[in-house]
N, C-alpha and C positions, 0 to 999 in steps of 0.2 A: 859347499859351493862358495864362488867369489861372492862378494857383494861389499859395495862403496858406502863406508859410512860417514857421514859428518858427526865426528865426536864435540867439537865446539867452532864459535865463529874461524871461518876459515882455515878450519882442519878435521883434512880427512882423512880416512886410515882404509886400506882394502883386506877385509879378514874373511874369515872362513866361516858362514852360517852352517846352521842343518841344512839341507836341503829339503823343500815343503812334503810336504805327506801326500796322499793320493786327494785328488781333488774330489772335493764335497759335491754333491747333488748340484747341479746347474753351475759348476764351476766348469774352465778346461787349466790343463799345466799349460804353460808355455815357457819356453826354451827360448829367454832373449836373444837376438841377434843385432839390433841395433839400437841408439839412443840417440838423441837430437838435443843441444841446450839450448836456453831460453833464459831468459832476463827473468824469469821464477827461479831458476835453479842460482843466477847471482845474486838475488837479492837476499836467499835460502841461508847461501853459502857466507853471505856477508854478517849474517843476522838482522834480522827485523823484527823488533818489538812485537807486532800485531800476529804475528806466527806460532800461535798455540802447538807447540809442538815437544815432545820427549827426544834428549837423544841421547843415547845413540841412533840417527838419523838414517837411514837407506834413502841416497839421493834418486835423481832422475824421472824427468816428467813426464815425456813423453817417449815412446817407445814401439817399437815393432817385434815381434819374435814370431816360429814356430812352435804350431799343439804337439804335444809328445803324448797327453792324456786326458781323456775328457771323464765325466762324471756322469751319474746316471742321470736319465733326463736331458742330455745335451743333444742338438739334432742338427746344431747350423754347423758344426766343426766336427773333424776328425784327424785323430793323430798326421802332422804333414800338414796339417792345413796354418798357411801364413796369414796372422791376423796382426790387427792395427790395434792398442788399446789406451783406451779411452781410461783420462789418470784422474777423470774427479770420482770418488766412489759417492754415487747418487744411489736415493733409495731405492728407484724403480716402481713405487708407488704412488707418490703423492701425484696431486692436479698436474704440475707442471712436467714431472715425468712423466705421464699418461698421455700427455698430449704430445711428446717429444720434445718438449723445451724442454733437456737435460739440467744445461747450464743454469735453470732458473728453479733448479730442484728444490725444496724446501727443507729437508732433511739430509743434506751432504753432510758426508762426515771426513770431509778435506780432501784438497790435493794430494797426489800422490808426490814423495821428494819434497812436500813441504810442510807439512800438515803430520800427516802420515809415510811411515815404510813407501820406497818410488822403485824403481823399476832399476837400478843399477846393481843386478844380480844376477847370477847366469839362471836361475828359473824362478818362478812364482806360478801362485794360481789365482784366477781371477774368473769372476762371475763372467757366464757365456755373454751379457747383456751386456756386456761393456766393453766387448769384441769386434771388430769389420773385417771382413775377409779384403784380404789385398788380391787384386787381379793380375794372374801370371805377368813375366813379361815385366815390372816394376820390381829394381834391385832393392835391394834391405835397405842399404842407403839413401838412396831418395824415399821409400817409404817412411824412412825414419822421420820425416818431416811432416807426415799427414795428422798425427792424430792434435796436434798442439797449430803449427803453422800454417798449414792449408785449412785446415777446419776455420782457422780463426778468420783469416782471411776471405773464404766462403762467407762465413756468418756476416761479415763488417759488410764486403761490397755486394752480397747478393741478398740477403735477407733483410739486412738492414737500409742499406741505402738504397739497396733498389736500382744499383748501376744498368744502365740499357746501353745498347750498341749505341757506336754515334758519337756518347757523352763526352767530355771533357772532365779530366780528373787527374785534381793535386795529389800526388804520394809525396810524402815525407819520407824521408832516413832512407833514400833507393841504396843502399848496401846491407841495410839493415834485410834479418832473415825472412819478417813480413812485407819490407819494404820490395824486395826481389820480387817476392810469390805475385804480387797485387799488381807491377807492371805485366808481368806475364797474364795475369787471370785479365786483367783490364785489355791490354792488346790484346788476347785471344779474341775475344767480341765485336773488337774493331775500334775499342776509346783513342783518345787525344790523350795522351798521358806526358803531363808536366810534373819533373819528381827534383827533388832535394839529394845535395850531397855536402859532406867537408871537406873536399878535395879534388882537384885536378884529375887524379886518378881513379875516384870513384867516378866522379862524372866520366870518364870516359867508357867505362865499364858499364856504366847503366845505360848509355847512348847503345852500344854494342849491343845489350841485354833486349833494348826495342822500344824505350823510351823517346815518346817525339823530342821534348826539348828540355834541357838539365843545367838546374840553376846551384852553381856553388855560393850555400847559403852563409861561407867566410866570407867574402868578398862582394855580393851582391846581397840588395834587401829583397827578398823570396816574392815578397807581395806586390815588390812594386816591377818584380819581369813578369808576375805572372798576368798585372793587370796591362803590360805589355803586348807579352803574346798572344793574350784574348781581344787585344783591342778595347779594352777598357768593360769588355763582357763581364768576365770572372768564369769561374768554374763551374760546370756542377754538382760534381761532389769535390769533396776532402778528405785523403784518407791520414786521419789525425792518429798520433799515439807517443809524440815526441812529450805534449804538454806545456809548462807554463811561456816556454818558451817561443813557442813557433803559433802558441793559440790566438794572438789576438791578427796575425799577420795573416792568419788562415780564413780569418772571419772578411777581415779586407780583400781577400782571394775569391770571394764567392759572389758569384750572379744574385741577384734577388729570385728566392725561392729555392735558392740552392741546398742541399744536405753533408752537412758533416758527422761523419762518422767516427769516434774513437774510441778506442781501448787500451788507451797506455797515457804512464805522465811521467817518464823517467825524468824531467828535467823541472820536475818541480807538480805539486799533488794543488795548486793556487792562482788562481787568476784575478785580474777585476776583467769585468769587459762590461761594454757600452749598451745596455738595454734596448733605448732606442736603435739601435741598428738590428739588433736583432729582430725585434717585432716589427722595426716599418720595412726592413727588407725581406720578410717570413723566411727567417731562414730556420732551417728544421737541424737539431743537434742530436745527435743519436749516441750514446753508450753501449757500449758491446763487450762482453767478458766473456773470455771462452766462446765454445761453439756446442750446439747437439751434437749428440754421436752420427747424427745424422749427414752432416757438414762435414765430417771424417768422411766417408763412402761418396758423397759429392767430388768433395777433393781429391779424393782418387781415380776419379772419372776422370775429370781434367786432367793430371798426370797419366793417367791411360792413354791420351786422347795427344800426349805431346806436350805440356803445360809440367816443364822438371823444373824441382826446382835447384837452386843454385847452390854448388857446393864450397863454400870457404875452404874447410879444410877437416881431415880425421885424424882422430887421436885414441888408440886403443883405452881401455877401462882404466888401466894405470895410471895412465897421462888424461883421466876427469878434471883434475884441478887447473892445467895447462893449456885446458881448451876455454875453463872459465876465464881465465885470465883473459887470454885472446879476446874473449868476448867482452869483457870488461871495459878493457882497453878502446873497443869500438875498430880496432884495427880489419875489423870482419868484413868483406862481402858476402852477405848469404848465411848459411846455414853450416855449424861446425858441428859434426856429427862422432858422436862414441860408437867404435865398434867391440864386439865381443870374437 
């Protein structure tokens, strides 16, 4: 079978594996059909110190396929059935699994495409528990987006921050592929969504998309249209993931008692920020890594329901390395998705 390997920083090669054996007790096959990239898979591909890993490397993190064969003991799938799967392999025992906080498993044993063998193969087997059926009616394509993108973005603004109809709420990066999903998931409910762009043309894209008002953060200071359009309010939430960059202008962005949410710091892992402001304006900062498997299947409700998300652009299995680039670059709206 194909499968995408990174032999070293930034090179990959597409060779020929076995193809997996009959799947084990509480495993199913699945027959990838799509893949989504992620600023895990460029950071993968760049090399990163902190990345306990062997390669030759099997990339790709998130992903979608078709069951060809399931194992004894499986009950939720059968051959034909289209699932979504979930790339951290968690043990499925401890406290935190138990209670469905996946993400906060205490025994993972890595990501998949970073850590460990990912999902850029034409089949694998994987534990039924780390599976979500997709509901008819959603193409491979946009599916390919739930188990990483929409999860994440479920977890930030609905678990964590607790967005309610109504609110008012800063996105960062509106081209970016969580920055899309979080306008859309925000308008669905009915928010005031003021979002960030580098351009002329993303902002106009994101106005399209359904964003009330879009501030080009080249040419304007972010924090000071936003304490504009609020009338010197601020926000209620923040959905942060940009980092050292956009953090202290975010803080400036927020109402007193307001919640920031984040899970990314592509632009620097450092801040200083001003204590007092924090504790006399109770502002609540929240961290969020990944999502429960749970937050997959949420997230696909919401795309059931009309809530797609946006596609940049596809590049078959070959052309893996040509869509990281694209993504690298930032040149992206949305979500560049591998098909098989």
């Amino acid at each position: 079978m194909r499968a995408l390997q990174l032999v070293s920083d930034r090179e990959l090669i597409l060779t020929d594996l076995p193809a997996p054996g009959a799947p084990e007790p509480g495993e199913v096959q699945v027959s990838v059909k799509a893949l989504a990239l992620n600023h895990i898979d460029v950071w993968g591909w760049r090399g990163m110190a902190f990345a306990k890993r062997k390669m030759p490397l099997v990339v790709g993190a998130e992903a979608v396929g078709e069951v060809t064969a399931i194992g004894e003991g499986v009950t939720r799938f059968k051959p034909g059935s289209k699932v979504a799967m979930y790339g951290a392999l968690t043990c499925g025992q401890c406290k935190m699994c138990r209670q469905g906080r996946d993400n906060l498993c205490e025994e993972v044993a890595g990501v998949m495409g970073f850590h460990v063998d990912g999902f850029a193969r034409d089949q694998l087997n994987i534990k039924e528990r780390l599976c979500v059926p997709i509901p008819d009616g959603i193409s491979w394509t946009d599916a390919a987006t739930a188990p990483v993108t929409f999860s994440t973005v479920e977890h930030m603004l609905f678990d964590n921050a607790k967005l309610e109809p109504g609110e008012t709420i800063l996105v960062h990066a509106a081209g970016s592929g969580i920055g899309t999903v979080a306008i859309r998931m925000a308008k669905e409910i009915g928010c005031t969504v003021i979002t960030t762009a580098g351009d002329d043309e993303k902002c106009a894209k994101a106005l399209a998309l359904g964003a009330d008002h879009v501030i080009n953060y080249k040419t304007d200071r972010f924090e000071h249209e936003v304490r504009k359009i609020t009338k010197k309010k601020g926000v209620d939430v923040v959905f942060e993931h940009v980092g050292a960059e956009t953090w202290n202008g975010s803080l400036l962005s927020m109402k007193p008692g307001a919640r920031l949410v984040t899970c990314g710091s592509t632009s620097g892992v450092s801040v200083n920020m001003n204590l007092m402001q924090l504790f006399q304006r109770q502002y609540r900062i929240i961290g969020s890594f990944g999502a429960p498997i749970r937050a997959i299947a949420d997230g696909l409700k919401r795309m059931e329901r009309g809530v797609k998300p946006v596609i940049d652009s596809e590049f078959p299995l070959e052309q893996f390395g040509a869509g990281l680039e694209r993504l690298e670059t930032r040149r992206v709206f949305g979500k560049v998705v591998i098909t098989f």
